[in-house]
N, C-alpha and C positions, 0 to 999 in steps of 0.2 A: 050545888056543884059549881056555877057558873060564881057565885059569891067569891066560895074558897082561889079560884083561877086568878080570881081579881086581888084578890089579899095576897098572893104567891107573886103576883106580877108586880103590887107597889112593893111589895118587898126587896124586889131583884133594883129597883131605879137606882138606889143611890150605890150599888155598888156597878151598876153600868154608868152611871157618871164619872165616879172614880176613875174608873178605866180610862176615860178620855183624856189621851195624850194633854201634857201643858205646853202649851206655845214659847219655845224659848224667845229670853227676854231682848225686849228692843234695847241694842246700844247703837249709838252714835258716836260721832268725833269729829273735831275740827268745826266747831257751828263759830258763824261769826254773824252778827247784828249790826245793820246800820238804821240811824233811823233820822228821816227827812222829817223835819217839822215843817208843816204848810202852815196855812193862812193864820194868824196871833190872834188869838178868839174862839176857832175852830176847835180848838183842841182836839184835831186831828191831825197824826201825822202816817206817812208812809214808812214801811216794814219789809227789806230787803233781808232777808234772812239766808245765808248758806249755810246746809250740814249736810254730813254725809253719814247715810246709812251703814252700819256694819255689822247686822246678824248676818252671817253665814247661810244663804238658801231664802230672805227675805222679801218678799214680793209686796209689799207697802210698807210705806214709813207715816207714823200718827205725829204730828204738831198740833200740843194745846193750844187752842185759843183762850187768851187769858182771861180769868174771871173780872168781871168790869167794865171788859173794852166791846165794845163794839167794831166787828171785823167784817168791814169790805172789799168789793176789788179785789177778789182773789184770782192770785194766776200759779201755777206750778212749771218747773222748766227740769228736764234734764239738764246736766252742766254740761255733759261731754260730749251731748249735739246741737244743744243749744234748744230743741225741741220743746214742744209744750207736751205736760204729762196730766195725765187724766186726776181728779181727788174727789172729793166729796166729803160732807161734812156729818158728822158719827157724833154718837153721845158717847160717853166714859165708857160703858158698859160693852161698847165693841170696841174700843182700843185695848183695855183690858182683856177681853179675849184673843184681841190679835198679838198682844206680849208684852204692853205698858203695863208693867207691875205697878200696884196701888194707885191706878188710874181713878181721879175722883170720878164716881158712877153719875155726878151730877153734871159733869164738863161736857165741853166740847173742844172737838178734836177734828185738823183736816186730816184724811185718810190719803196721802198719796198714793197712787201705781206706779212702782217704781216702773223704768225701762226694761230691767231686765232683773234675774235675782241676781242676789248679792252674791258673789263669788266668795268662796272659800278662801281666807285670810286674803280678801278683797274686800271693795266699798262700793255703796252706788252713791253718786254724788248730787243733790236737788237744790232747787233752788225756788223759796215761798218766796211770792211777793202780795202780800195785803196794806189795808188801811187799816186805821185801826182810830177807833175816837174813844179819849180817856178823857174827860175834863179834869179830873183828880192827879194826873201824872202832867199835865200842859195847860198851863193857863196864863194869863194875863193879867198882871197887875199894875195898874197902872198903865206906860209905857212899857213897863216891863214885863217880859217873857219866861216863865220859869217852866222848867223841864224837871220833873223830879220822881226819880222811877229806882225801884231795888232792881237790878238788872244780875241776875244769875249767869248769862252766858257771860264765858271768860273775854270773848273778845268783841269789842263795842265803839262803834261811832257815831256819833248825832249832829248830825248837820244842819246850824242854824236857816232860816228863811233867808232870802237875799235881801243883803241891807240894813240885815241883824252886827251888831259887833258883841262879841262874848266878853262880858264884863265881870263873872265869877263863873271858878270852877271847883267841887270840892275834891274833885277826884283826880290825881297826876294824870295827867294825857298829853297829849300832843296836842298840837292847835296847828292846825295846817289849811291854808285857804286855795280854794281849787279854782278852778281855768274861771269859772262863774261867778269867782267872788265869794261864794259863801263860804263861811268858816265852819270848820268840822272839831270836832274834840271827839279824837281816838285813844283810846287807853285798851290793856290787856289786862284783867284783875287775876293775878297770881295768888291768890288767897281763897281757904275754903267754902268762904261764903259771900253773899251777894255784895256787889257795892253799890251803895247808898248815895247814888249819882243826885245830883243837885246843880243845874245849870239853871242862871240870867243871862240876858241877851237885852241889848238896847237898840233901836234904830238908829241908824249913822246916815240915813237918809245915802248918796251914794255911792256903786259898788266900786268898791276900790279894784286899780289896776293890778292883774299879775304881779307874783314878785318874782323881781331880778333870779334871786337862788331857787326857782322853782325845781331844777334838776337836783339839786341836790336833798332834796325833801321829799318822803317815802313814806307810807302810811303803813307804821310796823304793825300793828292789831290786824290788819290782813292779809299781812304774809303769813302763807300753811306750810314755809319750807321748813322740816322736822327730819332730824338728826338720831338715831338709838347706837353705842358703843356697846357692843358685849367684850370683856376684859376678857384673854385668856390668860393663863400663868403668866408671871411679868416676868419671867426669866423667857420666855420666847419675844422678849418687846411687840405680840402680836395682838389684835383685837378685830372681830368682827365689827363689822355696823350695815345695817341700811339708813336710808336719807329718801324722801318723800317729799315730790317738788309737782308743783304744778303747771302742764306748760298751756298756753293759749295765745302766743301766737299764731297765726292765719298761715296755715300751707309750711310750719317748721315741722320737719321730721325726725332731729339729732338733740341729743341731748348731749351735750361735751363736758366731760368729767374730766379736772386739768388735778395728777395727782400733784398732794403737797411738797414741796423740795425737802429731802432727809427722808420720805417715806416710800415706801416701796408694794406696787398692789396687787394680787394674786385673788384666783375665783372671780372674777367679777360675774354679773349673772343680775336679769329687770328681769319685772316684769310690770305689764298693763294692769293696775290696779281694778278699772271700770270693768274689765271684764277678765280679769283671770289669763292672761297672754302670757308668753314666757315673750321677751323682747331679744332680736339679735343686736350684736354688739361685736367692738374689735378694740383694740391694744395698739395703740399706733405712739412711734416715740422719734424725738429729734426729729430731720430732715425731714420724715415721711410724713408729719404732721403740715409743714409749710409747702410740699407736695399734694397732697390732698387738700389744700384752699380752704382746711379749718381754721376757725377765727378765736386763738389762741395768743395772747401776745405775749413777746418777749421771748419766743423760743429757743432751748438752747440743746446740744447732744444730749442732755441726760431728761430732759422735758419729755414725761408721760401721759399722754393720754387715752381716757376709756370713751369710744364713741358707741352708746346704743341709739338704736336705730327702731323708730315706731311709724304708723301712718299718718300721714301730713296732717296738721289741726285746720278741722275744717271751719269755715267763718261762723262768728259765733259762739264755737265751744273751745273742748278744752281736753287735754290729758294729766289723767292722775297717774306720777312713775313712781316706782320703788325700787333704787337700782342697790343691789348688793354688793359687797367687798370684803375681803379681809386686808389688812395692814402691817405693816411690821415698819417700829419707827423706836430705835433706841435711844434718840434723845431726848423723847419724850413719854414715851412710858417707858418703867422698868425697874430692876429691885435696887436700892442703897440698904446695904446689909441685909437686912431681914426686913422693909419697912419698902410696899409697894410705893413707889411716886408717878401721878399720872398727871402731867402738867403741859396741858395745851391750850389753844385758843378756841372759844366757841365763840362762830358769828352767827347761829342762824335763832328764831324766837325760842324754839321749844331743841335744847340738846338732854338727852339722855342718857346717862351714864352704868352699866351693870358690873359689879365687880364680879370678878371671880371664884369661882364656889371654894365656901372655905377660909375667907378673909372677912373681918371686919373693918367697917368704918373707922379711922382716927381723923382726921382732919378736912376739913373743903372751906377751899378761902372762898368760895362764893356761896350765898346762900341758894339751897334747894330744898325739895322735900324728900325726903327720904320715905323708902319701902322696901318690903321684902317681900319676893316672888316665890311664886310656889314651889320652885327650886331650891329655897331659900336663897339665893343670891339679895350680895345688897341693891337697891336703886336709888341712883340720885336724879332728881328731874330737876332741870334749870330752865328758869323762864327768862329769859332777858327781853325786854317791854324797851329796852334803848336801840337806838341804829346802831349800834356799835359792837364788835368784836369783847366778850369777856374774857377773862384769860384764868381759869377756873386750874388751881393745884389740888388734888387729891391723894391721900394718905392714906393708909391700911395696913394691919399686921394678920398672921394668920390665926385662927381661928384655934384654940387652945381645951 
């Protein structure tokens, strides 16, 4: 009797395993990499990593430690108090039960606690900082320093030793030298797979002074301001969008949204991304803006602006905003005969485009990648990796 109990009960295991819930899967967005090369020999350098968490209800976020490296010196930070957050280190087999789909069982992985859970179409935003020793990605030959690493995150900066000068690059970047003298090569790789970075560095023995045009030089691979349009009928010239900026100034509480001249803005509506907030906000135009001692230049009667209003950034951290709109702007979107035209300028790295349900794709003077959502709508996502303004035309007929 006691046998058959026992046969009846491994019978029932694997369909009581079934039953247990799967952990929806870890995503992320917006990760950017820099990485400090210490001492030429060492072949160790330092690993400043920002992403932010976005499952919806997530209370840890896993980063693999890469197969190779040897990872010390670990610290974890909230972004948005600046605070340190608790981690520990997990093999494959508990990241994958926490929602890294095809987590190798053999890896390892820091396990953060996050702050707080993720809010619902919200993010929690972290910040790893390790060492990391690869002799095979950093080494030394010769006099010479090579850096050579497949780097999967889309946005990446390596900052020479001091006293390093950068004497090949294979990858387009920016070369921008900071207050200390050393030289960084920042890039944003807009393409589906890894880039096959390959940097030298020689000793220039020393550090060269500041340059003159430092203000005018801006390290675009880590700006996170990102832009989304959703198109409606172009016979209404209107379009939703939200825009995602991140603010970290000490003790700012406004966010000043100056609308465009020609366009007109209706619904406005944030909120606090780190924790799910609806944020207040007000409509303030001409006069009433040089009344209220906002820092708008150039005001004139028809000058619009959207002030939301959030709690002062504390020293340290930081706010993630999401502030919403709709638009109505006829000289720039709208129909010629039959054939949608949406021709404006994008300044910020990542603008996103949705056409209209029911229209397809003819023409984009700028290149993007193209998708289609589960609404069917078309998407264009444009990367621009330059400091400068694109001026993207898009073209459509309807759907037949």
């Amino acid at each position: 009797m006691l046998e058959t109990r026992i046969l009846a009960f491994i019978a029932l295991l694997p369909a009581v395993a079934s039953s247990q819930p799967t952990p929806p899967r870890q995503t992320d967005a917006d990760a950017y990499t820099r990485y400090e090369l210490l001492a030429p020999g060492s072949g160790k350098f330092r690993i400043i990593y920002e992403v932010t968490a976005t499952t919806p209800g997530a209370t840890h976020y896993y980063n693999p430690i890469r197969a190779g490296s040897i990872a010390t010196d670990e610290s974890v930070f909230d972004r948005r108090t600046g605070r340190p957050l608790r981690f520990d280190e997990v093999g494959g087999a508990v990241a994958r039960a926490g929602g890294v789909r095809g987590a190798d069982t053999t890896g390892r992985y820091i396990r953060v606690t996050l702050a707080r859970p993720v809010p619902a179409d919200g993010e929690g935003r972290i910040l790893i900082l390790k060492t990391y020793e690869d002799r095979a990605s950093y080494l030394l030959r010769g006099d010479t320093i090579v850096f050579t690493r497949p780097l999967g995150i889309k946005r990446n900066a390596v900052a020479l030793p001091v006293g390093y000068e950068l004497v090949a690059s294979n990858y387009p970047s920016q070369v921008l030298q900071e207050a200390d003298g050393r030289i960084v090569v920042s890039f944003w790789n807009s393409t589906p797979a890894e880039a096959p970075l390959t940097l030298r560095a020689l000793p220039r023995g020393a550090t060269a002074a500041p340059s003159s045009v430092a203000s005018r030089l801006d390290e675009r691979a880590h700006q996170d301001r990102e832009i989304i349009y959703f198109l409606q009928q172009p016979e209404t010239h209107a379009f939703d969008l939200y825009h995602d900026y991140t603010e970290s100034r000490a003790g700012t509480g406004t966010y000043l949204n100056v609308v465009r001249a020609g366009s007109t803005v209706s619904d406005p509506r944030a909120r606090d991304l780190d924790t799910g907030e609806e944020l207040r906000f007000e409509v303030v135009k001409g006069e009433a803006i040089t009344r209220a001692g906002l820092d708008v230049p150039n005001v004139t009667p028809l000058t619009e602006v959207v002030v939301f209003r959030f709690a002062p950034i504390p020293a340290g951290g930081s706010t993630r905003l999401r502030m919403y709109e709709t638009y109505t702007d006829s000289a720039r979107y709208r129909l010629e005969g039959e054939e949608l035209v949406w021709d404006r300028g994008l300044g910020r790295p990542l603008d996103i485009v949705v056409l209209p349900a029911g229209w397809v794709l003819t023409n984009s003077s700028i290149p993007a990648t193209v998708s289609t959502r589960e609404d069917g709508r078309v998407q264009l996502d444009f990367v621009n990796a330059r400091p400068d303004e694109i001026q993207v035309l898009i073209t459509a007929r309807r759907r037949r």
